[in-house]
C-alpha positions, 0 to 999 in steps of 0.5 A: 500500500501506498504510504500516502494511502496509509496517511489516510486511513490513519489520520481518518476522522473518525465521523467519516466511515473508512474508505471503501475498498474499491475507492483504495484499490483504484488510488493504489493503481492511479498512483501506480501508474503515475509511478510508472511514467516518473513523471513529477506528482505535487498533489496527493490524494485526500478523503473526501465527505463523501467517502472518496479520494480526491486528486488533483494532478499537473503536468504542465499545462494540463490538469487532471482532477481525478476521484475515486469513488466508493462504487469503484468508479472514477469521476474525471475532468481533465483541463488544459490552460485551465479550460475543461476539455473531457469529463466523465465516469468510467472504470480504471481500466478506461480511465487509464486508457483515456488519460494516457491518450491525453497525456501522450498528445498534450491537447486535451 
């Protein structure tokens, strides 16, 4: 498990119920895959009031809010010069898929 991830559940507010286990694995494997690309991350996840990790992520001029949410799904808006180009839900495996592709063509 990731440390960040670790931080969470134990600095959980104990009026917030404890991350679902879908909404962990999915932050384990965006982080994973940012990992992977060693490319520079200043956000971390936070827990959110309701019950998901939250992310924002820069790379240059392209911005990634990302959301893991408790039903397994991921809510997404991705911007670029701070001008929303694609949002949505959809399941890790199409996320990754979508957000690679914007990365690799920097034009959202």
């Amino acid at each position: 498990m990731h440390r960040e991830i670790e931080d969470i559940l134990i600095n959980l507010d104990f009026e917030y119920p404890f991350p679902s286990p879908a909404a962990m694995q999915n932050a384990e494997r965006i982080l994973d895959y940012m990992d992977d690309i060693y490319v520079e991350r200043t956000g971390k996840f936070e827990y959110t009031p309701a019950e998901s990790l939250y992310i924002i992520w820069n790379v240059e001029d392209l911005e990634f809010h990302i959301e893991c949410l408790k039903n397994g799904r991921i809510l997404y808006t991705f911007r670029k010069n701070g001008i929303g180009k694609a949002f949505g839900t959809d399941t890790i495996w199409h996320f990754i898929m979508r957000m690679e592709s914007y990365l690799l063509s920097g034009i959202c």
